[in-house]
N, C-alpha and C positions, 0 to 999 in steps of 0.2 A: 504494500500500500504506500502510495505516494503522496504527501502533502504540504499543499505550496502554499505560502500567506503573503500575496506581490497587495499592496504595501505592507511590510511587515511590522508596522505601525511599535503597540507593547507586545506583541505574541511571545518576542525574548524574554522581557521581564518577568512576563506572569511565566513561562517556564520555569525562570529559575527562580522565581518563589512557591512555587507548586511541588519540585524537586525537595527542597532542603528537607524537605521530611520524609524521603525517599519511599514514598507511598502514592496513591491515589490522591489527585487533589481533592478538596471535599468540598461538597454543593453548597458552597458557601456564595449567597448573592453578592456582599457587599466584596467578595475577593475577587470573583469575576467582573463589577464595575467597577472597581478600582483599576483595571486595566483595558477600559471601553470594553470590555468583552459583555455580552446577554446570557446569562444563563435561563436554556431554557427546557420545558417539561422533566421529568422525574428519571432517577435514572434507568437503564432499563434491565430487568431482569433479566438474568441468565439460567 
């Protein structure tokens, strides 16, 4: 799977604040607008 983000605007930052807990980031709203990102619907079951 390939994925591109042309402008890559914060997509860096919020990586490497999503990383430092070497986990899943977590459906946190205010961490995803913190970095223009929308979090949206629930996650999905496996």
């Amino acid at each position: 799977m390939l994925i591109s983000y042309t402008p890559a605007g914060k997509m860096e930052a919020f990586f490497r604040e999503v990383t430092k807990g070497n986990s899943m980031p977590p459906q946190d709203k205010a961490l995803f607008e913190k970095f223009d990102l929308i979090l949206t619907g629930p996650p999905l079951v496996v």
